[in-house]
DOROFI-907338 format. One line per 3 residues: number of its first residue (from 1); for each residue x, y, z of N, C-alpha, C. Coordinates in nm, 3 decimals. Layout:
# DOROFI-907338
NUM = X/Y/Z/X/Y/Z/X/Y/Z | ...
//
This chain:
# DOROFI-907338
1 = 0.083/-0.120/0.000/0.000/0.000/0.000/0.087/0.126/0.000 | 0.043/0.237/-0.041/0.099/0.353/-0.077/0.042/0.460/-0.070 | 0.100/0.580/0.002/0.006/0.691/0.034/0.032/0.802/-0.079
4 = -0.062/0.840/-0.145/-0.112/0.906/-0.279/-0.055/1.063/-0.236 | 0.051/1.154/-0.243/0.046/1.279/-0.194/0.017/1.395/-0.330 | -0.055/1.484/-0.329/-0.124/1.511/-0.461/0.000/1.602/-0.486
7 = 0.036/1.601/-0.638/0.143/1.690/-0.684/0.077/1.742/-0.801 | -0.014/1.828/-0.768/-0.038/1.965/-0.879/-0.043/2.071/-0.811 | 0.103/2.172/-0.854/0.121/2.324/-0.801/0.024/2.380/-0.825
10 = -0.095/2.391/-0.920/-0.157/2.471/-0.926/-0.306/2.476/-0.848 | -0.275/2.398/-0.748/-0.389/2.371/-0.620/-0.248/2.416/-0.460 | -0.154/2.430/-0.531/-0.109/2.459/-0.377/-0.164/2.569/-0.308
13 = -0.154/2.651/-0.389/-0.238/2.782/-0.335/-0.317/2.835/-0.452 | -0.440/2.819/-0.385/-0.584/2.860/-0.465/-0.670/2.901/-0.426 | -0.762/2.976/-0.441/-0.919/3.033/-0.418/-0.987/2.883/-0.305
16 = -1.019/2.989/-0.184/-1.086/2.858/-0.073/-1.185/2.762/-0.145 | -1.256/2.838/-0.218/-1.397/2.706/-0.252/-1.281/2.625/-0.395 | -1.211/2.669/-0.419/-1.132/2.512/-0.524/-1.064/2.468/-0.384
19 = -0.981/2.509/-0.272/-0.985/2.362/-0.159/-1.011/2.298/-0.125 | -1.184/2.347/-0.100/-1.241/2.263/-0.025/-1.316/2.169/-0.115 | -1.361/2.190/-0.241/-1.410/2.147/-0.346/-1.324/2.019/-0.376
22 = -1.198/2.048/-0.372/-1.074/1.950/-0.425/-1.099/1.816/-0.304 | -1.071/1.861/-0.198/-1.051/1.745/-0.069/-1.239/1.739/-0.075 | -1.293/1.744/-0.107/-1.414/1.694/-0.052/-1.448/1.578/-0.183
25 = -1.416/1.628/-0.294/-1.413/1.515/-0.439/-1.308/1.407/-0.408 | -1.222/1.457/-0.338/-1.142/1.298/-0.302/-1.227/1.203/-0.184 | -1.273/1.281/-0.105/-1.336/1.243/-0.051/-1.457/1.117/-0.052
28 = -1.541/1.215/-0.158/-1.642/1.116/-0.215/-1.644/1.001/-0.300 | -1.531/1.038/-0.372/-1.480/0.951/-0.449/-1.401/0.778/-0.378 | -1.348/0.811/-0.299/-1.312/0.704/-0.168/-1.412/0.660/-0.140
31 = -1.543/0.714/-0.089/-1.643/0.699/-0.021/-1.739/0.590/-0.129 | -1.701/0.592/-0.200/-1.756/0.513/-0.343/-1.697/0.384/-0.418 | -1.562/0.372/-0.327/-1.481/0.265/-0.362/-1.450/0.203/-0.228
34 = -1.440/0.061/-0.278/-1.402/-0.057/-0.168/-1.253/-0.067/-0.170 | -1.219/-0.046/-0.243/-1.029/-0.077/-0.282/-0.965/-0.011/-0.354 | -0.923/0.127/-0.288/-0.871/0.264/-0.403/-0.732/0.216/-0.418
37 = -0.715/0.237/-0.519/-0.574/0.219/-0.581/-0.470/0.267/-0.454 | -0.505/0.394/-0.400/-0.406/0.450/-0.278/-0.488/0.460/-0.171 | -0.503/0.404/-0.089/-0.550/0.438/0.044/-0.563/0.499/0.170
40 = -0.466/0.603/0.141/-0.471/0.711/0.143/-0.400/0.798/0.086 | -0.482/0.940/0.078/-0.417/1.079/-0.016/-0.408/1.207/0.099 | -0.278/1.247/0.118/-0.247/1.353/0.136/-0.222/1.477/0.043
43 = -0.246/1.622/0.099/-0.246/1.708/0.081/-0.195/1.857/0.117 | -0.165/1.920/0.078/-0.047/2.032/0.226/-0.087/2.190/0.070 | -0.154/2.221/0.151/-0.169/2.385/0.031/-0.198/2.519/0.148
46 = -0.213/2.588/0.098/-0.280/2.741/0.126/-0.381/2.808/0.062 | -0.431/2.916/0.091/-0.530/3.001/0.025/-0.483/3.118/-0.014 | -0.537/3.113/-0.189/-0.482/3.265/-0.209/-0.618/3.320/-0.306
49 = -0.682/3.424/-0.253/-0.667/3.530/-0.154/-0.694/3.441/0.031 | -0.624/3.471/0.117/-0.665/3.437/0.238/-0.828/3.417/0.284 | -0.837/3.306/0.347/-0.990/3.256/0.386/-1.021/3.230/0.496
52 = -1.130/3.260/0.563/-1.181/3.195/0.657/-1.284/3.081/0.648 | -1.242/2.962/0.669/-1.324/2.822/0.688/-1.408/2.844/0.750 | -1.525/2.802/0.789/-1.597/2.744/0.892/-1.616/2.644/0.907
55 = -1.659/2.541/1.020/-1.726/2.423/1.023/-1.861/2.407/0.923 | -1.898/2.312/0.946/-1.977/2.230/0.877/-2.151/2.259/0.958 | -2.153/2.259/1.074/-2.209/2.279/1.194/-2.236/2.419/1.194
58 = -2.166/2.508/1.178/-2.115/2.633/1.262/-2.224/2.780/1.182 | -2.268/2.835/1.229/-2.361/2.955/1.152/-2.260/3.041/1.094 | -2.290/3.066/0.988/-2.215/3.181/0.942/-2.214/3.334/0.967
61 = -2.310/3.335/1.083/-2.369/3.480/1.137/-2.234/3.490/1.257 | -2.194/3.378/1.312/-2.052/3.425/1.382/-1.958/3.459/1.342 | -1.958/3.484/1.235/-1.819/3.565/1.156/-1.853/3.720/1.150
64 = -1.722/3.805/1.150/-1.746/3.918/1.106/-1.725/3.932/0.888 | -1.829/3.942/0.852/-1.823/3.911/0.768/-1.814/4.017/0.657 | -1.820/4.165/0.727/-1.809/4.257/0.636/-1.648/4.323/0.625
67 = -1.613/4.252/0.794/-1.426/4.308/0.766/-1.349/4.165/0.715 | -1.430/4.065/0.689/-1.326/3.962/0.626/-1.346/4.038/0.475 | -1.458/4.071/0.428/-1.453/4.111/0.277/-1.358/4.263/0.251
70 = -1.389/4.340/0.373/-1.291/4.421/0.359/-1.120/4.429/0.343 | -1.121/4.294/0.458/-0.945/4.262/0.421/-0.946/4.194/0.288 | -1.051/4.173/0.225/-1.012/4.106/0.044/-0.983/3.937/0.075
73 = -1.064/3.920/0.191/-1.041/3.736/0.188/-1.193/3.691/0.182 | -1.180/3.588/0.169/-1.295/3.494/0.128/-1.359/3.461/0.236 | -1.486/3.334/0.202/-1.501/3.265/0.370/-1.608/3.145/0.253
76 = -1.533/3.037/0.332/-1.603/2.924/0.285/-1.624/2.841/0.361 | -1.749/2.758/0.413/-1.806/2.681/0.464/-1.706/2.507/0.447 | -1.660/2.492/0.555/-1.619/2.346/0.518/-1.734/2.176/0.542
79 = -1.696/2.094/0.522/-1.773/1.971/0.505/-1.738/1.898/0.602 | -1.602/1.936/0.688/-1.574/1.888/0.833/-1.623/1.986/0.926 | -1.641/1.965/1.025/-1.664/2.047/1.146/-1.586/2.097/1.198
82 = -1.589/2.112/1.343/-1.491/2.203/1.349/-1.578/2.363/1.383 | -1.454/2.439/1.412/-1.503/2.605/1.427/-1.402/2.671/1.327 | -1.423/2.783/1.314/-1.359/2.924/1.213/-1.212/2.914/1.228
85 = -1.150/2.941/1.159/-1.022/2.923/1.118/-0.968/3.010/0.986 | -0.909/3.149/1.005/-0.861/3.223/0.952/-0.741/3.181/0.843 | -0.712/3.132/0.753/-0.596/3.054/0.626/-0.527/3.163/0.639
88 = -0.437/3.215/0.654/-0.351/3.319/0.669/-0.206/3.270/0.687 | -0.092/3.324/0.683/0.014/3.268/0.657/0.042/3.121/0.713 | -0.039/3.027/0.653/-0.037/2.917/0.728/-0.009/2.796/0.586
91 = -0.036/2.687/0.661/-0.026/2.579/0.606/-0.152/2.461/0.681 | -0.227/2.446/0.547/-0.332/2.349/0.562/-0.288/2.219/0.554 | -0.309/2.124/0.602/-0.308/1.958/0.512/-0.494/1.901/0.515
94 = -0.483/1.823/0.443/-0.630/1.726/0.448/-0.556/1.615/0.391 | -0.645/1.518/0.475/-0.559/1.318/0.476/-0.706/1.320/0.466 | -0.728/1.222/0.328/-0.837/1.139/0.343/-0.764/0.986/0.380
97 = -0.841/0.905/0.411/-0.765/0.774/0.477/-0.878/0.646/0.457 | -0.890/0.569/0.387/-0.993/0.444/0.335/-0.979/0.381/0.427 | -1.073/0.254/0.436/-1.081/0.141/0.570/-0.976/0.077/0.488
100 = -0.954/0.059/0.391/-0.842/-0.063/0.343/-0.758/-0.052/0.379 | -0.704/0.096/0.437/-0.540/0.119/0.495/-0.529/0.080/0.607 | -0.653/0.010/0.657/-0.604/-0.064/0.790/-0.561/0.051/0.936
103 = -0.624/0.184/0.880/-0.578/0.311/0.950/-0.754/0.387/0.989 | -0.816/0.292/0.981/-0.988/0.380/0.976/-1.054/0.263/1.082 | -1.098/0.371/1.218/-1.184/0.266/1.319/-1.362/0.372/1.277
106 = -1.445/0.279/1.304/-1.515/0.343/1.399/-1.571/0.498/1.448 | -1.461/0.466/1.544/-1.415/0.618/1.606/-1.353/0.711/1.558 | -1.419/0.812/1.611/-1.346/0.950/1.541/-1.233/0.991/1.631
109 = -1.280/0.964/1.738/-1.094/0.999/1.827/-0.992/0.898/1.803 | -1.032/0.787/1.769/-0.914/0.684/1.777/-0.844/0.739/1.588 | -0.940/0.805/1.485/-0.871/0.799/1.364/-0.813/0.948/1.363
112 = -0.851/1.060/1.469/-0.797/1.135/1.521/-0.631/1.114/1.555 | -0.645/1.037/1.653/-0.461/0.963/1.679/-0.415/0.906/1.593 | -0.435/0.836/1.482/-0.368/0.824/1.400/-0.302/0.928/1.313
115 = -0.425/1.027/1.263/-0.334/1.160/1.229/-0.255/1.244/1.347 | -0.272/1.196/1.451/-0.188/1.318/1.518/-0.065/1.267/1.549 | -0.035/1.148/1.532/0.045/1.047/1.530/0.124/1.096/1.447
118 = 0.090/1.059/1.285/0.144/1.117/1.196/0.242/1.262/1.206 | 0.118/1.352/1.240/0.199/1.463/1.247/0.273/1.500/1.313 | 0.327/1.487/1.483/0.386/1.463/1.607/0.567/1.399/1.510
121 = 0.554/1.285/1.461/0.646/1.232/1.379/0.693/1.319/1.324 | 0.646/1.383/1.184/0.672/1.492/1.073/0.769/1.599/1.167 | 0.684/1.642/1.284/0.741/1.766/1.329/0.883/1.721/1.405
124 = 0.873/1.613/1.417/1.042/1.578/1.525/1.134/1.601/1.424 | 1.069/1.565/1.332/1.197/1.612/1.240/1.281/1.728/1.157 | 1.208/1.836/1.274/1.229/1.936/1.245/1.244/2.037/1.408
127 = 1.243/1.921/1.487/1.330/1.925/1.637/1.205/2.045/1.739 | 1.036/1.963/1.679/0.946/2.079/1.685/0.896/1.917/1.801 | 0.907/1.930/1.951/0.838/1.856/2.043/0.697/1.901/2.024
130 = 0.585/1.864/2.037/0.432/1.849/2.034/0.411/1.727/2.141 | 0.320/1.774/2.183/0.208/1.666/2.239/0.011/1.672/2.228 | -0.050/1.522/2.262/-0.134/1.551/2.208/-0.242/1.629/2.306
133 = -0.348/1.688/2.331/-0.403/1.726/2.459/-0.492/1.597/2.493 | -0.511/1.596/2.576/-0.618/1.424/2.652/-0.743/1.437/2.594 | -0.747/1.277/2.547/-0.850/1.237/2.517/-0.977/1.219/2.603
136 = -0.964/1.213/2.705/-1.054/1.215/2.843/-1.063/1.306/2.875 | -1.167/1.372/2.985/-1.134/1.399/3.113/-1.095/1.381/3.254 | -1.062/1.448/3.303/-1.012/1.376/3.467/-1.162/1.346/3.499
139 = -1.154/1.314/3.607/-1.296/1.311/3.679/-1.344/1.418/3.773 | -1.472/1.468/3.735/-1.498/1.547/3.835/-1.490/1.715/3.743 | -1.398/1.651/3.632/-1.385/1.829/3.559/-1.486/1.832/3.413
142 = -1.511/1.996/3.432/-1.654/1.980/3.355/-1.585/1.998/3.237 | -1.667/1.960/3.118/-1.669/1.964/2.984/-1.626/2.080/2.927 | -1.563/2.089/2.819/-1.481/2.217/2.729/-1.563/2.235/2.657
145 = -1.592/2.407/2.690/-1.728/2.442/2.610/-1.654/2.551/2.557 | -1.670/2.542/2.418/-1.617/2.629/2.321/-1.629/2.804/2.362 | -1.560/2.893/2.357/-1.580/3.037/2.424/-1.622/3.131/2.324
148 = -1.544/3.064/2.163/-1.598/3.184/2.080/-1.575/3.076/1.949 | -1.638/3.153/1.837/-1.655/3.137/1.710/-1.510/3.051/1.660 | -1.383/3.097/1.742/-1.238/3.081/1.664/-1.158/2.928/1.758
151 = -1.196/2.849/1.660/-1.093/2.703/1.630/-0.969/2.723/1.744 | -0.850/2.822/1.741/-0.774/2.805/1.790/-0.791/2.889/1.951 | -0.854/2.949/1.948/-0.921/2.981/2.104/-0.879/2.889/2.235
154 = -0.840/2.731/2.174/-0.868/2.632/2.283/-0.789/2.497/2.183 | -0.740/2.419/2.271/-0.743/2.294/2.225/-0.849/2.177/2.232 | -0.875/2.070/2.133/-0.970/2.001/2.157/-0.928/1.885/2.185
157 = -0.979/1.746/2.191/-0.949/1.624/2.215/-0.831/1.579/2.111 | -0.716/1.538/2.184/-0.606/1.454/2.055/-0.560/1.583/1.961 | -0.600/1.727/1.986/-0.506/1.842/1.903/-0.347/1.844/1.948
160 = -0.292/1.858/1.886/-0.115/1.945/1.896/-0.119/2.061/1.959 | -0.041/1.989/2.098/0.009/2.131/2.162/0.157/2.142/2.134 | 0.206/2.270/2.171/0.350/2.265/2.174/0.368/2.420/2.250
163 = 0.436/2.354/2.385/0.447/2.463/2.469/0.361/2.466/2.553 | 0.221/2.394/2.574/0.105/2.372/2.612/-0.041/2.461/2.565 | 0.041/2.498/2.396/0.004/2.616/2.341/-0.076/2.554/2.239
166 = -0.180/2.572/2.171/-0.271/2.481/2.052/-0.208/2.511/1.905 | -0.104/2.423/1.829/0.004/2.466/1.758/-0.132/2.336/1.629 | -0.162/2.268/1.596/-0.261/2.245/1.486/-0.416/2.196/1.535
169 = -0.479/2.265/1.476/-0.616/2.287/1.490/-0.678/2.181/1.400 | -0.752/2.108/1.418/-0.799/1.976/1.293/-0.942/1.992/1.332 | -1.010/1.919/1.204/-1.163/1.855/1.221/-1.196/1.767/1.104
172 = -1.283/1.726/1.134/-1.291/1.576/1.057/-1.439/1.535/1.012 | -1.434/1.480/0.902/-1.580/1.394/0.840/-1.561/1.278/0.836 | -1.690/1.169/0.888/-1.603/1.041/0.837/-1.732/0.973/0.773
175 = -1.740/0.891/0.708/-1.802/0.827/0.610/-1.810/0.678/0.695 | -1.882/0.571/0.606/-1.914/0.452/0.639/-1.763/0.386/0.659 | -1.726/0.416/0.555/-1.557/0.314/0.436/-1.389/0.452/0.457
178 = -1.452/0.573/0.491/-1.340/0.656/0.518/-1.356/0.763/0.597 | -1.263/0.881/0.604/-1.262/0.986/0.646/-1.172/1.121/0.591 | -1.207/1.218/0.644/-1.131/1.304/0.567/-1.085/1.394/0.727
181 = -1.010/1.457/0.707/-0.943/1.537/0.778/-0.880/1.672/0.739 | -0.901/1.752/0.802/-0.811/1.917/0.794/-0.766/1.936/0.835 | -0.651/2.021/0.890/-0.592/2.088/1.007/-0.491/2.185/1.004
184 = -0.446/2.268/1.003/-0.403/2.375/1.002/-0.279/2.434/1.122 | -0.178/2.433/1.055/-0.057/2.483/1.114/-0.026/2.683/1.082 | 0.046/2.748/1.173/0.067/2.874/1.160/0.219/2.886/1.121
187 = 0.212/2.937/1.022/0.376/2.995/1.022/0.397/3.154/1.083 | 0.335/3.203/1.124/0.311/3.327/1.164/0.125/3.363/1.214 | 0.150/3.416/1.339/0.022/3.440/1.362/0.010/3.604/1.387
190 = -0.109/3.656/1.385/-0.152/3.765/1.433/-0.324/3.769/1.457 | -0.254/3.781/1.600/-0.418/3.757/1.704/-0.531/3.888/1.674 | -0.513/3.979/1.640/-0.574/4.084/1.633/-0.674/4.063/1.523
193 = -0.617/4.023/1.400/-0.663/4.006/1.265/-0.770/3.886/1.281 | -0.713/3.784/1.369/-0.780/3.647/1.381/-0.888/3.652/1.478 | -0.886/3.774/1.558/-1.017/3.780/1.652/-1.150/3.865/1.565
196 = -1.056/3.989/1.463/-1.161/4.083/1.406/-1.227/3.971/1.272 | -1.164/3.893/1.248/-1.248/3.838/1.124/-1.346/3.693/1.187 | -1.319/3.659/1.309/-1.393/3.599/1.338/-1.513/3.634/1.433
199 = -1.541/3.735/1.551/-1.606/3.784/1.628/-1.688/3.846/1.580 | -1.825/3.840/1.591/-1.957/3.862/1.546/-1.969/4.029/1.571 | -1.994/4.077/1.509/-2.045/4.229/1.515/-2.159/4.207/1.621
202 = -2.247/4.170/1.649/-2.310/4.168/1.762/-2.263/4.165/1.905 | -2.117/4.092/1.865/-1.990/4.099/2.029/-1.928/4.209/1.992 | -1.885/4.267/1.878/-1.786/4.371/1.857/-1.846/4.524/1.928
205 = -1.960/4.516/1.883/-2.039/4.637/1.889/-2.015/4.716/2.076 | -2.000/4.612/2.195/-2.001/4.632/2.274/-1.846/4.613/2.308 | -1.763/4.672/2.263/-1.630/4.620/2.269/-1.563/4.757/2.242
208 = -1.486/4.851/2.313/-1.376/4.947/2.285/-1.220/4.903/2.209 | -1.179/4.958/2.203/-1.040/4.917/2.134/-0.942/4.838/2.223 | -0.953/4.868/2.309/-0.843/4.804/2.462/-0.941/4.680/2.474
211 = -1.046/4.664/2.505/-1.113/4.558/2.495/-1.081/4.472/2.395 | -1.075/4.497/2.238/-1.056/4.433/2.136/-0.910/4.346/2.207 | -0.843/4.455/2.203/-0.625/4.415/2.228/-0.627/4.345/2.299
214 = -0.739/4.333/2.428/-0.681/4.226/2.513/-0.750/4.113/2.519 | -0.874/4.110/2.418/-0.871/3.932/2.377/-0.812/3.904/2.251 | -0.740/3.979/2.180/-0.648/3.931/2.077/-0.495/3.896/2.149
217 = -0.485/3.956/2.272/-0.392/3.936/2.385/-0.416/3.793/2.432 | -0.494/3.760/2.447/-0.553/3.624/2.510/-0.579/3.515/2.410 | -0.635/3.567/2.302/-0.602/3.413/2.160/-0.435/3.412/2.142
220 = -0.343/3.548/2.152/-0.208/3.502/2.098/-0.137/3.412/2.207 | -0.169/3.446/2.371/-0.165/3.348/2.428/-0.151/3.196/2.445 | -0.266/3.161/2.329/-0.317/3.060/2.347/-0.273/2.975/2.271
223 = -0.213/3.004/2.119/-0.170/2.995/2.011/0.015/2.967/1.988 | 0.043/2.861/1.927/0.192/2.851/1.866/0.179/2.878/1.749 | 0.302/2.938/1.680/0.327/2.912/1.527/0.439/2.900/1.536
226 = 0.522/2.878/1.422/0.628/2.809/1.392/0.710/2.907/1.395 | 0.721/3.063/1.367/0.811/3.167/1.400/0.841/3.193/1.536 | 0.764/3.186/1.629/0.790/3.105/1.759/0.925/3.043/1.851
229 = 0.971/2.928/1.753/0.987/2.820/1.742/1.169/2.778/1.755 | 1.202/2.829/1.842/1.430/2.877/1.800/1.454/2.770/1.721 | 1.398/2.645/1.715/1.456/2.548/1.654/1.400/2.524/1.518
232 = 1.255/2.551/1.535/1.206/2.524/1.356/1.196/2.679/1.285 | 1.195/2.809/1.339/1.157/2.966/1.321/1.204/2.981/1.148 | 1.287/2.919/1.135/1.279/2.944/0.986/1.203/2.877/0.878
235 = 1.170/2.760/0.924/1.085/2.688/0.830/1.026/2.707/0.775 | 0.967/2.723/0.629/0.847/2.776/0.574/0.776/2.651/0.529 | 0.667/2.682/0.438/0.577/2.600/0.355/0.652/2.498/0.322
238 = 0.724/2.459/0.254/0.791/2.385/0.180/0.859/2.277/0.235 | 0.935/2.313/0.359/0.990/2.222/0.448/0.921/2.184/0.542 | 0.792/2.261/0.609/0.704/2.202/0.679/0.655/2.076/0.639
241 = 0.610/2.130/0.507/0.499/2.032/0.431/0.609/1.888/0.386 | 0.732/1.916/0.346/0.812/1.830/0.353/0.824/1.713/0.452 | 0.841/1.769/0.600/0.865/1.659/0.717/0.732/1.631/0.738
244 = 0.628/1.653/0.741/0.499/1.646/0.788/0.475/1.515/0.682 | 0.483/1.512/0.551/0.446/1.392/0.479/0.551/1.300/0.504 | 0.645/1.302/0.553/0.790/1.191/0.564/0.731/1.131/0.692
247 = 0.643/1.268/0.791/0.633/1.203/0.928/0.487/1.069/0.873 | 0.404/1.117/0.805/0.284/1.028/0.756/0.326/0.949/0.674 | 0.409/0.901/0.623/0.487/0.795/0.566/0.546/0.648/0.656
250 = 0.631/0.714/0.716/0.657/0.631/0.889/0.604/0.599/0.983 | 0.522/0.674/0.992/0.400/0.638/1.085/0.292/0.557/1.022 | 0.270/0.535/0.915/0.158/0.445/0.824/0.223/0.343/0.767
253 = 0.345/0.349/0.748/0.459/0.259/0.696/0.448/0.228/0.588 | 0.404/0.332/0.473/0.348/0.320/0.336/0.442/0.433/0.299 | 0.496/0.376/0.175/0.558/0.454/0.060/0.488/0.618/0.025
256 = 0.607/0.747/-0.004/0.450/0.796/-0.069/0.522/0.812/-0.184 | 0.367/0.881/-0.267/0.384/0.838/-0.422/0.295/0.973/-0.502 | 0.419/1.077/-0.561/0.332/1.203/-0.608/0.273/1.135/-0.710
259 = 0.163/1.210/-0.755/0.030/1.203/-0.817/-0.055/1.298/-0.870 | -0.117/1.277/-0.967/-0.254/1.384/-0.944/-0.415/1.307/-0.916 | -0.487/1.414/-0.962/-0.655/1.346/-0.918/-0.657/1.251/-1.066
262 = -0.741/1.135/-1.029/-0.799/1.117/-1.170/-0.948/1.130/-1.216 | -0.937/1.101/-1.301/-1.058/1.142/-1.401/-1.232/1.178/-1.326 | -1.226/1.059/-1.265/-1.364/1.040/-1.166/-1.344/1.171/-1.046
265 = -1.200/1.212/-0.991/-1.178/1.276/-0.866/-1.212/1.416/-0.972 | -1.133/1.450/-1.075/-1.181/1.581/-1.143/-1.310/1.653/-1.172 | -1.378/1.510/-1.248/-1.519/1.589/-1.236/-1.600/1.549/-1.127
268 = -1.606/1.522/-1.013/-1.626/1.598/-0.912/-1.620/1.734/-0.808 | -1.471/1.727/-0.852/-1.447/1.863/-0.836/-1.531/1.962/-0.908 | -1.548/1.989/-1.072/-1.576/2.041/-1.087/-1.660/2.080/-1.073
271 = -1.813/1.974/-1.053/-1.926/1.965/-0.991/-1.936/2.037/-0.843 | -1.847/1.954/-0.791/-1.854/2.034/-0.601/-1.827/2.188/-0.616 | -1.724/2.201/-0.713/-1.705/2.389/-0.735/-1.815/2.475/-0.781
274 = -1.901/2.378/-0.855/-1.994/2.469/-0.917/-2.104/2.501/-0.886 | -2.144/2.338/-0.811/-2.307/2.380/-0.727/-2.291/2.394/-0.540 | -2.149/2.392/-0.493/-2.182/2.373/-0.368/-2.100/2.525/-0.329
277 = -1.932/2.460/-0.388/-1.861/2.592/-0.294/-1.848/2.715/-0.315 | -1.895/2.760/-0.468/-1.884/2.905/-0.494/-2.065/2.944/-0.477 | -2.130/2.898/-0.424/-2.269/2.918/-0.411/-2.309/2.981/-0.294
280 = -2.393/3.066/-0.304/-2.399/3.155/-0.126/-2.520/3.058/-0.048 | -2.546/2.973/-0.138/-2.655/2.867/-0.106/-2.568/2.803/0.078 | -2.450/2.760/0.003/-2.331/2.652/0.076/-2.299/2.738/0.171
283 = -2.267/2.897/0.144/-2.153/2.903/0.240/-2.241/3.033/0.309 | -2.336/3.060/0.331/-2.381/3.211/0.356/-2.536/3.149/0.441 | -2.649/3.085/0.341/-2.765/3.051/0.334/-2.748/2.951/0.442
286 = -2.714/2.845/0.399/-2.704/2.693/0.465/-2.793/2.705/0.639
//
């Protein structure tokens, strides 16, 4: 078996609804086969113009949605869950992963650890320690209830900390036969930008400027990126995305093998681009 890593530059960085359009046609396409040629396909891109995701779940009325259009970025509804997540000097991956790879339970936390597995690997090799946050709770402590609209606000079950800081943010769909996965690394953050494009004008409205600074004070807190980092601080896209697939290679113990989509994965795409992700139906209405 052999893990499929997609090699067309001209999806590394693209318009959000061809991302999500792209990983969701691999998606379905898996979801439709008993025995894919690769069993699983990785992925590692960006957004250009910059985007804000949402979950799958998540209203689109929690976004500020007139200063994301003002900064000239997008906002597209994703097909995993999850909360808001600003694409900004970052680095995305999506792993779809088939039951044939012998890497798909059931459970969504247990196929959770397998990607975080993966990635934990990738990053040692770039002298970047992570750990995962607990899958449990202790006893006696109450439940993690989300505080705001923004993904990295908090860590969730089986996320990457580093520093005890929430360094990749993931969420996940899973199907009968597979799953798909997102997750999102920072090469640079800025909390200010990441609180105004996500915080609802209905919270903003009651909010002064010092107010604003000091919960963008409190997400940068909360948050790693890789500039951060004395040992990985130079790393960019390229070498991230580099150790991160070497780490999902070793950890799955499957070859990888560049590629592109084929025929069946394309026109899907083009389909998913045309009636779902550039539609205000998908990402606005829903």
């Amino acid at each position: 078996m052999k893990i499929r890593l997609i090699d067309d530059s001209g999806y590394v960085r693209a318009a959000g609804s061809e991302q999500m359009a792209l990983d969701e046609a691999i998606f379905k396409q898996y979801e439709s086969e008993t025995n894919p040629e690769f069993p699983v396909t990785l992925r590692f891109y960006t957004f250009t113009p910059p985007a804000v995701t949402f979950g799958y779940f998540q209203k689109n009325a929690t976004l500020n949605n007139t200063y994301i259009k003002q900064a000239g970025f997008e906002t597209i509804r994703r097909v995993t869950g999850g909360r808001a997540v600003l694409h900004y000097k970052d680095l995305t991956y999506s792993v779809i992963i088939h039951k044939s790879s012998g890497f798909y339970t059931d459970s969504v936390l247990e196929n959770y650890r397998y990607v975080a597995e993966s990635i934990l690997r990738g990053l040692s090799k770039l002298s970047i320690e992570g750990e995962l946050h607990p899958s449990v709770r202790n006893r006696g402590e109450a439940a993690e209830k989300p505080s705001s609209a923004i993904c990295f606000d908090s860590p969730s079950f089986l996320e990457i900390k580093v520093g005890n800081k929430k360094f990749c943010g993931s969420a996940q769909n899973k199907a009968g036969n597979c799953f798909l996965q997102h997750g999102t690394i920072f090469l640079e953050f800025d909390p200010k930008l990441h609180y105004l494009c996500m915080t609802s004008p209905d919270v903003l409205k009651y909010m002064d400027e010092e107010m604003i600074d000091d919960n963008a004070k409190k997400l940068k807190d909360s948050v790693c990126s890789i500039d951060e980092l004395p040992n990985a601080g130079a790393a960019g896209f390229d070498v991230l995305a580099g150790a991160l697939a070497e780490g999902f290679s070793e950890e799955l113990k499957m070859p990888l093998v560049k590629q592109g989509l084929s025929p069946e994965e394309q026109a899907r795409f083009k389909e998913l681009l045309e009636t779902r992700y550039a539609t205000a139906r998908w990402n606005i209405l829903r």
